[in-house]
Every structure is written in C-alpha cells, then in structure tokens.
TITORRO-358562 format. One record per residue (C-alpha): x, y, z. Coordinates in steps of 0.2 Angstrom, whole numbers, padded with zeros to 4 digits, always signed. Layout:
<rs>
XYZ ...
</rs>
This chain:
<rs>
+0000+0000+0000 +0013+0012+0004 +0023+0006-0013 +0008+0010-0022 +0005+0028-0014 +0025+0033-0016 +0022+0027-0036 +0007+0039-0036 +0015+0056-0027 +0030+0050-0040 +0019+0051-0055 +0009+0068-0051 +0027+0076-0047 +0032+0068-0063 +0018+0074-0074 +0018+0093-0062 +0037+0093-0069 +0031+0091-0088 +0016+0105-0087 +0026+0116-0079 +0040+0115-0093 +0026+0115-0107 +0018+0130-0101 +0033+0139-0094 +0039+0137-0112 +0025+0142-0122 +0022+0157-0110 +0039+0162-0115 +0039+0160-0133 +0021+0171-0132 +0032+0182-0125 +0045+0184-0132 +0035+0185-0149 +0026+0200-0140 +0044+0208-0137 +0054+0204-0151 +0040+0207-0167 +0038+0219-0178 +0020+0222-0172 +0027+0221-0155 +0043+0231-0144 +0056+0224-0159 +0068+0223-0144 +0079+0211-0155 +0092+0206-0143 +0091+0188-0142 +0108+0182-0133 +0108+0198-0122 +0087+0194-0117 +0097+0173-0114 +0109+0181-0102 +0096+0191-0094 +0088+0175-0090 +0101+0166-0082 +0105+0181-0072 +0088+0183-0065 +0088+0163-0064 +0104+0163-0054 +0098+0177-0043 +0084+0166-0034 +0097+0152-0035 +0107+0164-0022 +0092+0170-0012 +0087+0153-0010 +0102+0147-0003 +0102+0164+0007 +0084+0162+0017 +0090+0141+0018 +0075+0135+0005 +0089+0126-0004 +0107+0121+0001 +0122+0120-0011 +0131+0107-0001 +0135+0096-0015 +0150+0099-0023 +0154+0099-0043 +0171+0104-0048 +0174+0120-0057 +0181+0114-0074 +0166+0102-0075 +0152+0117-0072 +0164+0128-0086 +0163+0115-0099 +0146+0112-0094 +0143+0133-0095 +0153+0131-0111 +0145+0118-0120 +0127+0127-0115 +0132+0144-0123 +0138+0135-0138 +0120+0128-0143 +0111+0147-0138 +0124+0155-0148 +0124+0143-0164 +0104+0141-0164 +0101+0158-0164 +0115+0159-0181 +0107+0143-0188 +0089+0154-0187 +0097+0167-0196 +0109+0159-0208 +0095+0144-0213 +0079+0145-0221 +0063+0140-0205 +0061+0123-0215 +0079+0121-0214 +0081+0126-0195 +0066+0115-0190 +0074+0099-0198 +0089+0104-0189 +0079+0105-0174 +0070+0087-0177 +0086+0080-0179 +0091+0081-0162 +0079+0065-0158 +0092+0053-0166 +0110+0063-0163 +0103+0061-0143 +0100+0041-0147 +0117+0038-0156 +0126+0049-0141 +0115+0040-0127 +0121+0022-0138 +0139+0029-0140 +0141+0038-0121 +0132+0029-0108 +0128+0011-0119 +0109+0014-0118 +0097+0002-0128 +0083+0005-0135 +0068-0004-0140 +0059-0008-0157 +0043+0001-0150 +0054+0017-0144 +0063+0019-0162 +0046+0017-0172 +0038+0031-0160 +0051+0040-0163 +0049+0040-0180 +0033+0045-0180 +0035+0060-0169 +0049+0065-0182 +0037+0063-0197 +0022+0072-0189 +0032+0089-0184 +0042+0089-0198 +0024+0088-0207 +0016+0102-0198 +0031+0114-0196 +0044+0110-0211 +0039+0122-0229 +0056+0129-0240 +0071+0120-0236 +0085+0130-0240 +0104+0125-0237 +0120+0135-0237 +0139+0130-0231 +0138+0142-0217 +0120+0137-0210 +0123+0121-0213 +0140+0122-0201 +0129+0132-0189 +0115+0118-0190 +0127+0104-0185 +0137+0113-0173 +0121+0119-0163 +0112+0103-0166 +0130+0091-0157 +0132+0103-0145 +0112+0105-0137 +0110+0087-0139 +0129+0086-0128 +0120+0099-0115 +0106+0089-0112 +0113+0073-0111 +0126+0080-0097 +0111+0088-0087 +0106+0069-0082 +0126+0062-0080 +0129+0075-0070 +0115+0073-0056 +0117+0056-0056 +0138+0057-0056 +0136+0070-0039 +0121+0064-0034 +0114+0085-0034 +0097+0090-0036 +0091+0098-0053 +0089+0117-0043 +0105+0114-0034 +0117+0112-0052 +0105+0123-0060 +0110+0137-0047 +0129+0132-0049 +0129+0135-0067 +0117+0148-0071 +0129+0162-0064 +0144+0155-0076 +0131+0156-0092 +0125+0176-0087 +0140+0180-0086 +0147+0174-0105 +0132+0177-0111 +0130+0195-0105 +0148+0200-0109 +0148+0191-0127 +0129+0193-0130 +0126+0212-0136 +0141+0207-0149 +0131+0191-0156 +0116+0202-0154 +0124+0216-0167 +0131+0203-0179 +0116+0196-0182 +0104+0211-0181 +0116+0224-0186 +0109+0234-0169 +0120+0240-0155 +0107+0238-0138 +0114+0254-0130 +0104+0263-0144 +0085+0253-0140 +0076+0266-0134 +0067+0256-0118 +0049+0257-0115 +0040+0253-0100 +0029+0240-0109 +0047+0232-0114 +0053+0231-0098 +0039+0225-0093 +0038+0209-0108 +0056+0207-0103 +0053+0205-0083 +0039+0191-0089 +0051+0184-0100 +0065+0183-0086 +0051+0176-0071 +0044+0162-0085 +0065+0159-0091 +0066+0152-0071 +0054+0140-0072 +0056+0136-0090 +0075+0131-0084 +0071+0122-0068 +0059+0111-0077 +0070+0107-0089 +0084+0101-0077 +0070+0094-0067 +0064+0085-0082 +0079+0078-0091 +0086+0071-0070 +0071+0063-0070 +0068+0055-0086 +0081+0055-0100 +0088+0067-0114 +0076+0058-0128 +0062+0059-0119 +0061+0077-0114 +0066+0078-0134 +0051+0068-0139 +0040+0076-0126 +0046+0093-0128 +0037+0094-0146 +0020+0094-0137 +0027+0113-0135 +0028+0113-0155 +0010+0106-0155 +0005+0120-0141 +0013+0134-0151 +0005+0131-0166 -0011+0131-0160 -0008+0146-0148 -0001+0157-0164 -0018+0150-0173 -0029+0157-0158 -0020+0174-0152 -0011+0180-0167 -0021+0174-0183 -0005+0164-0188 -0010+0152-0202 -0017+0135-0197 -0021+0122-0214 -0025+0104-0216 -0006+0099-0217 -0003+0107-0198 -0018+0099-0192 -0013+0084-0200 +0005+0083-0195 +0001+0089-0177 -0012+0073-0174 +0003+0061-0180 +0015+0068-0169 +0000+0068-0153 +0000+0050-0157 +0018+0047-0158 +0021+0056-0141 +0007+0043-0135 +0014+0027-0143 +0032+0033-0135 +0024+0036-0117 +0017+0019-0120 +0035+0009-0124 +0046+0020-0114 +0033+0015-0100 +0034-0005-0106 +0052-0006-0109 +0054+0003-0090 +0044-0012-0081 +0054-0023-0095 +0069-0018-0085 +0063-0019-0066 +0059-0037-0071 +0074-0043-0077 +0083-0036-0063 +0073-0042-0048 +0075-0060-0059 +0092-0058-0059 +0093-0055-0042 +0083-0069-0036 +0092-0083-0047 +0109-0083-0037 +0113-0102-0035 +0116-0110-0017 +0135-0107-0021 +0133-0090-0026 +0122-0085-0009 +0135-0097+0001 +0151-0087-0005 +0142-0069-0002 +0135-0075+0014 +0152-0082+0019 +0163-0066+0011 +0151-0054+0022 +0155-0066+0038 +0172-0063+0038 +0171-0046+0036 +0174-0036+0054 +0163-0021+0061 +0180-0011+0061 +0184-0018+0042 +0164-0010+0036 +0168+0004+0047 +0186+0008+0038 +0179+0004+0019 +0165+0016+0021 +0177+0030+0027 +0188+0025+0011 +0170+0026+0002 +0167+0044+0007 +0184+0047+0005 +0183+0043-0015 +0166+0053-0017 +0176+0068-0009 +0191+0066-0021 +0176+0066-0034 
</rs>
C-alpha cells in the first residue's frame, strides 16, 4: 500500500514537472513573440534577453540558498560546471546563427534531428538500448512535426556548419544535465543554481556582440519602453521555471524523452499562434500535429513498457543466485569485521570527496 502511494506522489510530481515546462515554455515564446516582433517592442536582442535569464535565474538560486529554502552542499568541480557553461552557450549561440543563416524549413529539420544525434550519443556515451517500439515512436514524432512545421528547405555552407554545430552541442548539453545529477548525486535546482551564474555571465559579456552581428543593432541605442521592460521581466520570471523544469525533467527521465515530449510545445505553439495571433493553421498542420500527438502517445506507451521490461529482469536476476553463489556472499560478508565496514565506508566517502 505504501509502494503503491509513493508510485502515485512520484507520478503527479512527474507529470507537475512536464506541465510546468510546457507551459513555462509556451508562456515564454508568447512572449517573447510579443517583445521581439515587428508588431510588438522589436527589442531584437536575443543572446543579451538569454543572459538576462540566467541572471535573474541565478539570482533566486542565491536567495534561495540565502533564506536556507535550498542548500548547495553538493560539490561539482569547477572545470566540469565551465565546460558544462561552455557547451550550454555554444548551442544558444549557434541556434540563434542557424535561425538566421538557414531558411525556417531548414532550421526546424535541424531541430528534429536532435531526436536521433541524442539516441546515437545516449548508444555511444552511456551504452543505452533501446527498443523496437521506442525507435518506431520516434519516427513517427519526427514525421508528424516535420509535417506540420517543415515548408522551403534552403541549405547554405555556413547554415549548414551552424546547424550541426548547434544541433551536437544541445543534444551534448542535455545529455550532461542527467550524468551530472546522477555522477554528484545533486538535485536539478542545486546544479542549476551552480551553473546559471557562469552562463549570465558569457552570455551578457559576449551577447550584445552576437546580438549586433546578427541584427546589425547596438542595444545601448534601444530606446526602452515601459511596456518592454515590462515583456522582458515576464520573459526573465517564465525563463526560471522554464530552466528548472527542464533540469527537473531531463534528471528525472532521459535526454530523448524530454526531446520527444518537448514537441507537445511545438504542438502548443502552433495552435496558440492560430488562436492569439491569426497565424495560419491548414489541413497539413492539423494533420501533422495529430501524427506527432499519437507518436508522443505510442512513445509514453513503450518508454513506459520497456521501463517495467527492466525492473523485471533485474529483480529475476537478483533472485536466481545459485546456493554457491548465496553461500560465498554470505560467507565473504561473515568474515568481514565491524572495524573492516567501518574503515571501507570511510575510504567510500573518502573517494566521493576526491570526486
């Protein structure tokens, strides 16, 4: 009974996780539409807004650790959270010079094609399997955004290094969120509030430089308006829970699946563009949004199966120890003294400090 309530509080802190990162996301695309349109505040600065959100995402790091809501006891070593930071800045930086450089149709395959690069590093990195089920919903998640938001496909040398380069080094990013919890055993707040001061910090010196390559605008001459500041303070508040959920979702779960579940944003958007701001919505979206809904379904459904596949074979595993087998450990554990357990857990917490 208490196994079964446990699973339940798991699953609605699960599922609170994924809301809160599907509508944290949306809000701030909504947003930042809002802020950054020409109908809107055409405050253009994307990298410079990116290092504004760490900042403000690092600040209630700091106060929470200040009024003891959170602690940062857990320690991570400096040149892992720089080539974390590093690796971070590199995606933000070469997404927003793969929008500008490629055509949409282009920059959304891009973005579809992060799917498989996570599965081949996931293969190639950590060894994970997957199964038969989990490829085909994968495929079929693919197929139906790539119908509903793929038109021109236009490819150049330059957009095309961008692509890759942004596409390898998010895919990286998000795979190193979940190794790192699990390697320091650190909580998805805690390594957020560790590296989000590193990432304000490149990103707000280097940002305003991006921002006039790619807009040909200098930020010191945007002429702020109260309404702008007022779209960038939402867009900074929604960038906090938009990071946390993400860090809370990918420790929980894997890289893929935030991948695969993260187009229900795409889905979200779409329609939300449709309702607030007349953006055109045809037979092909609809069509491709209902095939991506269903693979996002069927992968729930396998990721789900291959899950209980796993917990099966490991409690067989552990209950088909022969009698020799159960003899030697019992007998090894026998001749082991208090002092002896007492000396190899020191040596244990010794090696996790060294870590």
């Amino acid at each position: 009974m208490e196994n079964v309530v446990v699973k339940k509080k798991a699953s609605l802190s699960n599922v609170g996780a994924w809301g809160m990162n599907i509508v944290s996301s949306v809000g701030i695309i909504i947003a930042n539409k809002q802020l950054m349109s020409n109908n809107g505040y055409v405050f253009t600065f994307a990298s410079t807004l990116t290092g504004c959100h760490f900042a403000v995402t690092a600040l209630v790091g700091i106060l929470s650790n200040a009024t003891g809501y959170s602690s940062s006891s857990k320690h991570v070593p400096m040149w892992e959270l720089l080539w974390f930071s590093m690796v971070a800045n590199l995606s933000i930086t070469a997404m927003n010079f793969s929008l500008m450089l490629n055509s949409v149709g282009f920059y959304q395959i891009s973005k579809l094609s992060m799917i498989p690069v996570v599965c081949v590093m996931e293969r190639i990195l950590h060894n994970k399997h997957f199964s038969r089920k989990v490829k085909i919903s994968v495929v079929v998640v693919v197929i139906g955004v790539g119908v509903c938001t793929v038109t021109d496909v236009k490819v150049n040398l330059k957009g095309f290094t961008c692509a890759c380069l942004a596409v390898f080094s998010t895919s990286l990013q998000q795979i190193s969120i979940g190794s790192l919890q699990k390697k320091y055993s650190i909580g998805s707040f805690e390594l957020l509030s560790k590296t989000a001061p590193i990432q304000s910090l490149f990103l707000l010196t280097i940002g305003p430089f991006v921002d006039y390559y790619l807009s040909g605008k200098l930020i010191t001459n945007y002429k702020m308006s109260f309404g702008a500041f007022l779209c960038i303070l939402l867009s900074c508040s929604l960038a906090v829970f938009c990071n946390v959920s993400q860090y809370l979702c990918i420790g929980r779960f894997s890289a893929v699946s935030f991948q695969v579940l993260g187009h229900m944003k795409t889905v979200c958007v779409l329609t939300l563009g449709w309702l607030l701001f007349d953006s055109e919505l045809n037979f092909k979206n609809i069509m491709g949004m209902g095939v991506a809904v269903i693979g996002m379904i069927i992968y729930s459904w396998a990721a789900e199966a291959e899950k209980k596949s796993n917990e099966k074979t490991f409690h067989h595993a552990k209950n088909s120890l022969t009698e020799e087998e159960m003899r030697l450990l019992t007998g090894g554990i026998d001749k082991i003294s208090l002092q002896d357990v007492e000396f190899g857990e020191d040596q244990e917490l010794s090696h996790d400090d060294k870590i």
